[in-house]
C-alpha positions in Angstrom: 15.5 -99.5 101.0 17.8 -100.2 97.5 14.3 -100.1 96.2 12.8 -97.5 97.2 16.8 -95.3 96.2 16.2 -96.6 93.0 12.5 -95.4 92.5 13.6 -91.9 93.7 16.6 -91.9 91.2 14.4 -93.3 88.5 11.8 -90.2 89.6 15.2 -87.3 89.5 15.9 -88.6 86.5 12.5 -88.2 84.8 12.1 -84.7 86.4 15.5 -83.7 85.0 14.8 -84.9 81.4 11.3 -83.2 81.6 12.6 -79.7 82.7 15.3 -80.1 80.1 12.5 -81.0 77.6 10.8 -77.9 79.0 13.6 -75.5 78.7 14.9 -76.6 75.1 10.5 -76.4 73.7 10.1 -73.2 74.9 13.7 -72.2 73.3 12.3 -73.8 70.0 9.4 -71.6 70.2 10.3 -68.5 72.0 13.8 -68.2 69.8 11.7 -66.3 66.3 9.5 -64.2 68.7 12.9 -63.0 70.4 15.0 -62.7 67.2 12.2 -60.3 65.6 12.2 -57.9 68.9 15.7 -58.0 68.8 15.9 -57.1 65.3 13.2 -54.6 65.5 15.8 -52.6 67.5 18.7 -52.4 65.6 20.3 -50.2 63.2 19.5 -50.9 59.6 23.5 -51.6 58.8 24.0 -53.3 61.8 20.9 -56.2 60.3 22.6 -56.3 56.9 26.2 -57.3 58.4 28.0 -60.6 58.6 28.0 -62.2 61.6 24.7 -60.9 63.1 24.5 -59.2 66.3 23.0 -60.9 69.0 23.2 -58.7 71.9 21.5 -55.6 71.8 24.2 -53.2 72.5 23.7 -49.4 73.0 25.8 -48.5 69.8 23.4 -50.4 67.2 19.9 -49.9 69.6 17.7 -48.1 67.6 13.9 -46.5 67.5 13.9 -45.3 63.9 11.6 -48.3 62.8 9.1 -47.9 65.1 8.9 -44.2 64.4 9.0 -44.8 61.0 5.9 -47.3 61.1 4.1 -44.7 64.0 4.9 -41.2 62.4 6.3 -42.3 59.1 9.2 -40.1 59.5 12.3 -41.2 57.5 15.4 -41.7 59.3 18.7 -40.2 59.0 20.8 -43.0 57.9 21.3 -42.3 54.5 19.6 -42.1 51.2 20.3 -46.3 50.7 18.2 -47.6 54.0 15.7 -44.9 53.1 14.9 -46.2 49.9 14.6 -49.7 51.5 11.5 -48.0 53.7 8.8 -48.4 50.7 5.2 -46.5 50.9 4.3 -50.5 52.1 5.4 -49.5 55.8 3.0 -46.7 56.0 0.0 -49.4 55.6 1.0 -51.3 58.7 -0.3 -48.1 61.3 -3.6 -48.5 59.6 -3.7 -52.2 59.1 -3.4 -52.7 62.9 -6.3 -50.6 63.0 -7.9 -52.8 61.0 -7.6 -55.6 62.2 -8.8 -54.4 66.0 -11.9 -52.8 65.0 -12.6 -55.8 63.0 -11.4 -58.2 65.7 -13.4 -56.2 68.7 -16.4 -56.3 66.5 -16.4 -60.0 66.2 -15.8 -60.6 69.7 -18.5 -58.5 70.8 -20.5 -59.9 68.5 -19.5 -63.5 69.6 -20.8 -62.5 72.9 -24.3 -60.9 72.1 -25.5 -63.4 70.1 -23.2 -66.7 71.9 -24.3 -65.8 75.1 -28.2 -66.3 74.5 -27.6 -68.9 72.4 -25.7 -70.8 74.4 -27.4 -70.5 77.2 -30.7 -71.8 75.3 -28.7 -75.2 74.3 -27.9 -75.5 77.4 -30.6 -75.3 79.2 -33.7 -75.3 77.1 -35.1 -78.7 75.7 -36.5 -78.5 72.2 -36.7 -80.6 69.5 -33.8 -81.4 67.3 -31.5 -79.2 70.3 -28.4 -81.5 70.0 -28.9 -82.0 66.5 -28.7 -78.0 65.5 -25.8 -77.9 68.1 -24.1 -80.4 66.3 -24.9 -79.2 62.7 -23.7 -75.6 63.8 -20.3 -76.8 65.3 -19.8 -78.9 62.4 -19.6 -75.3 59.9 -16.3 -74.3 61.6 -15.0 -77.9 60.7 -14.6 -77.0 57.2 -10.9 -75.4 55.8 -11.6 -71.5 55.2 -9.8 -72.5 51.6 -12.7 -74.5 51.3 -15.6 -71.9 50.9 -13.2 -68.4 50.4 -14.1 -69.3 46.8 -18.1 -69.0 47.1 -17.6 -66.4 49.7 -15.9 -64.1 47.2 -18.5 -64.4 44.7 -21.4 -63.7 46.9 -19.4 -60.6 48.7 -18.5 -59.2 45.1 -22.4 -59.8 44.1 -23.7 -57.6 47.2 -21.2 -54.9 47.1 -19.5 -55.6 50.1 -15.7 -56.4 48.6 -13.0 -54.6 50.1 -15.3 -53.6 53.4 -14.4 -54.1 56.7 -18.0 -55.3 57.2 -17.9 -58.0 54.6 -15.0 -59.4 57.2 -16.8 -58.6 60.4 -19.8 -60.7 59.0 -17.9 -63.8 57.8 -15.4 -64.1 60.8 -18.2 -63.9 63.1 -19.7 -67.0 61.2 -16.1 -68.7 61.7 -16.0 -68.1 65.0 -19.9 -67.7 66.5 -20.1 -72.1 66.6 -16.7 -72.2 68.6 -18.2 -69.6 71.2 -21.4 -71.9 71.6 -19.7 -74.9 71.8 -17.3 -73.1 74.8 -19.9 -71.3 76.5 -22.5 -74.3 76.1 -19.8 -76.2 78.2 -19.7 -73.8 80.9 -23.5 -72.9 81.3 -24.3 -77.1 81.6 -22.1 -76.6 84.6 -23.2 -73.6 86.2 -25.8 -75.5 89.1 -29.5 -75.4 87.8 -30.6 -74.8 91.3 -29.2 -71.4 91.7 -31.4 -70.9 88.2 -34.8 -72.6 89.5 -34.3 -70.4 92.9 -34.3 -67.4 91.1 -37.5 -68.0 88.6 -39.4 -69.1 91.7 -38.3 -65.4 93.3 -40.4 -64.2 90.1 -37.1 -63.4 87.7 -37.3 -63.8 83.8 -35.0 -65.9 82.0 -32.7 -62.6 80.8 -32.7 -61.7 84.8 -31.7 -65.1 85.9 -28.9 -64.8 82.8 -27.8 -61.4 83.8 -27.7 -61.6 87.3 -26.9 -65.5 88.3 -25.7 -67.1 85.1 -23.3 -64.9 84.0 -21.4 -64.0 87.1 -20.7 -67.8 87.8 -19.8 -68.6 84.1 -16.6 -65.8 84.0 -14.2 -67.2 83.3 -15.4 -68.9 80.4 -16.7 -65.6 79.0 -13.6 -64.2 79.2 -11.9 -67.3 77.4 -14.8 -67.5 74.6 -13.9 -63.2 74.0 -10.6 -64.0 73.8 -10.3 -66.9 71.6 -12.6 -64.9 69.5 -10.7 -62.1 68.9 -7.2 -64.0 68.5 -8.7 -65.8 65.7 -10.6 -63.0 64.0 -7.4 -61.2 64.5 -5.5 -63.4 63.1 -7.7 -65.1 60.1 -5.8 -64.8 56.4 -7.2 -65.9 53.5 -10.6 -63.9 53.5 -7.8 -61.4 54.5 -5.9 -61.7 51.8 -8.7 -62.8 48.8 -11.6 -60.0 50.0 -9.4 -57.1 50.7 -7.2 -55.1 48.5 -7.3 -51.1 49.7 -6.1 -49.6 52.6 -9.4 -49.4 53.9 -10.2 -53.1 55.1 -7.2 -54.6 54.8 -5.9 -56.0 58.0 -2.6 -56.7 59.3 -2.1 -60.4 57.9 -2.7 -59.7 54.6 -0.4 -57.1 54.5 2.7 -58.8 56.1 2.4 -61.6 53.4 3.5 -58.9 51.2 5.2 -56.4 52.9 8.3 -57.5 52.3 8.6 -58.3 48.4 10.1 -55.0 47.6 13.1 -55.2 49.1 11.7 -53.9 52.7 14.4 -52.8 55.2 14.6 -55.7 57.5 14.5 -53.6 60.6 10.7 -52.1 59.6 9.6 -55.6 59.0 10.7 -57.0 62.1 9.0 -54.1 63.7 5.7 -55.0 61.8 6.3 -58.1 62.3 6.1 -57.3 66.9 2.9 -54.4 66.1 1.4 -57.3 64.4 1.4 -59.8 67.5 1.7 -58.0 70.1 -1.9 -57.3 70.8 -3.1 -60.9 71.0 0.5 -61.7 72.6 -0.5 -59.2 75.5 -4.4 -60.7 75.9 -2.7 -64.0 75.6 -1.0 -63.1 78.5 -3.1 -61.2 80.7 -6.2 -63.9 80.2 -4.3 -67.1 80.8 -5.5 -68.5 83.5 -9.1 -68.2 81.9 -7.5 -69.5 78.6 -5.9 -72.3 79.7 -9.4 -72.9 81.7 -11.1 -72.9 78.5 -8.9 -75.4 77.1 -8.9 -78.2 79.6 -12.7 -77.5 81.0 -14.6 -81.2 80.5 -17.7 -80.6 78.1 -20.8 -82.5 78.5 
């Protein structure tokens, strides 16, 4: 009986520290994310005093960065915080825009030509199929620093520098070997019988991958798309070396700069949320599938 007390203690114990663990991680990391929003809401003067502000009080809440960013109407707090909005806060609007038709394209793009390609790895036995799997994959194992050099000179060569399309092109070669090696996962698990069944019925192989395959793979569709966009989305130095107009320059690239020239602090922090929210809002909405993608056991 003392034993078994002492095993249960042992076991409240462990869950305590663990939760605690849990609660002070997840402060650690949630604590930036929830210091920008907050900041993104408050009154220019209200940022530049001594203590901060922590709680978000009606007297210092504010929209004026937000508008500013969305309209790029100036607000009425004087000429000083004025001057502090610089032309570099009317490039965030259209560097969001950027980056989502760039990041959409990629992902649909991922799934066109992943999906096929995939399925073909996993199901089709050729010659020299595991080594071209492995030979593909191993492309996204080299650091983008790596080849942005090469990259640059071969854009500039073909006229493509400072398009959107020169960016489309080269994340989708980032991220296309990650989508295979997801989706390849999935497809190997999807029951061959449920295939075979249908090909006897008289279907052709795009039938039996519209109309079996695809259905029962899901969820890892979904988690491929969205992995795909969060890191086209998110990708910086071809960002940042290939771009240099308003025209293809996405939102990364433009907060490594946006705030060398004195930038109020409130129109940053306001970038700074625009700038994450939409892979912070997929993030959330696709978890499940995400976290599926993650922990799914690969052949």
């Amino acid at each position: 009986m003392r034993r078994q007390d002492t095993i249960s203690g042992r076991r409240r114990r462990k869950a305590v520290w663990l939760a605690l663990m849990t609660v002070l991680i997840g402060m650690y990391l949630l604590f930036p994310l929830v210091w920008m929003a907050l900041s993104s809401f408050q009154d220019e003067r209200v940022l530049q005093s001594r203590p901060p502000r922590v709680l978000l009080t009606p007297d210092i809440f504010t929209l004026d960065h937000y508008n500013f960013l969305l309209t790029g109407r100036m607000p009425e707090t004087g000429i000083m915080v004025q001057a502090m909005y610089t032309m570099s806060g009317t490039y965030v609007l259209p560097s969001v825009v950027n980056s989502l038709v760039i990041a959409v394209t990629v992902t649909l793009g991922n799934l066109i030509l992943g999906i096929p390609a995939a399925h073909a790895f996993a199901r089709v036995r050729f010659r020299g199929n595991r080594t071209l799997f492995m030979a593909l994959f191993a492309t996204r194992l080299l650091p983008a620093l790596s080849i942005v050099v090469p990259m640059f000179i071969i854009v500039s060569r073909i006229g493509l520098l400072d398009t959107k399309l020169a960016l489309m092109v080269i994340y989708l070669a980032i991220t296309l070997p990650f989508t295979l090696w997801l989706l390849r996962g999935y497809f190997a698990h999807v029951p061959r019988e449920l295939e075979e069944a249908a090909r006897v019925d008289g279907a052709g192989r795009f039938t039996v991958l519209w109309r079996i395959v695809l259905p029962v793979a899901k969820p890892g569709l979904i988690a491929s798309a969205v992995f795909a966009f969060m890191l086209s989305y998110g990708e910086f130095p071809f960002a940042l070396i290939l771009t240099q107009s308003l025209a293809s320059r996405t939102m990364p690239a433009l907060m490594a700069g946006i705030g060398y020239y004195g930038s109020s602090r409130g129109m940053v922090a306001a970038a700074s949320v625009l700038s994450f929210a939409p892979p912070l809002v997929l993030a959330a909405l696709f978890r499940r599938q995400l976290i599926d993608g993650l922990t799914q056991r690969f052949e």
